[in-house]
N, C-alpha and C positions, 0 to 999 in steps of 0.2 A: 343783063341789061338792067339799068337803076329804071327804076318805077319813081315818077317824083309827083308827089300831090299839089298842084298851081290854085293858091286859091281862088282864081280867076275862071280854068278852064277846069279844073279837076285833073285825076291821073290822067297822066302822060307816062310815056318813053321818053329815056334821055337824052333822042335824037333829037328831039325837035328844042334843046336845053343847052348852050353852051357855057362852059365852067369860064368863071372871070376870077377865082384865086381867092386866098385866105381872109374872110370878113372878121378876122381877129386883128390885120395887122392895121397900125396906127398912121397915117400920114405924118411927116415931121411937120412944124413950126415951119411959116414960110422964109423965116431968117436962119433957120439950121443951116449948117453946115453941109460942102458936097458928101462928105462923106455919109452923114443920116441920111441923104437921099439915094446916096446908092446901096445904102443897108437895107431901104424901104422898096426898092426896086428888085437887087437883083440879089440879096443875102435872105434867102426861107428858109424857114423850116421845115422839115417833111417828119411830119406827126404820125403818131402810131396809135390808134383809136379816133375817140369822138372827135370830130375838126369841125368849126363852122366857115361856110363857104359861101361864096355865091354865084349866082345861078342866074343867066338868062334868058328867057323862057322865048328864041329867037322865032320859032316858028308857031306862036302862038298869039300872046296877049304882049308879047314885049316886054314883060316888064322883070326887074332886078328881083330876083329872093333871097331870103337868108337859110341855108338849109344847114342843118346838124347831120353830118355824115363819118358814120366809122369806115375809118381808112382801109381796115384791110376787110369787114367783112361786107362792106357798101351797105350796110343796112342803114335806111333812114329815121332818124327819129324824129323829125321835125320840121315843118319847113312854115315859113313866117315874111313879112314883107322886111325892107332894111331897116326897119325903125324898132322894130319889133325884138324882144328880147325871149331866150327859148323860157320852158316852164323852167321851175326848178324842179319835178320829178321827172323832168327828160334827161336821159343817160347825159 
């Protein structure tokens, strides 16, 4: 089970965290094209190491996070609100 630090609530379990998807990827132009918008929708990537994500902390303080997570060993390195950018000594 992920251990996720809220800077709000402090550690948590992941239960109370629902995943909302890659805080890497970009929204089109609101005059793009249908096709950028189905690349943004339903064309991901599925990454092998560090990914940032986001996270909503639903049985808690509600609120959106931006967490740094390795894909295959779930270690966290970070977690930060959405405005917020990781360090540069985080993996």
């Amino acid at each position: 089970m992920l251990r996720i630090h809220c800077p709000f609530c402090g550690l948590r379990d992941e239960v109370e965290f629902r995943y909302r998807g890659d805080a890497t990827a970009r929204r089109p132009a609101a005059e793009a094209n249908e096709e950028a918008f189905f690349a943004y929708v339903y064309a991901r990537d599925n990454p092998r190491g560090w990914h940032l994500e986001w996270w909503l902390h639903t049985h808690g303080c509600r609120q959106v996070l931006k967490v740094k997570r390795h894909t295959l060993t779930h270690e966290i390195a970070w977690v930060g609100l959405p405005a917020d950018a990781p360090p540069e000594d985080a993996p």
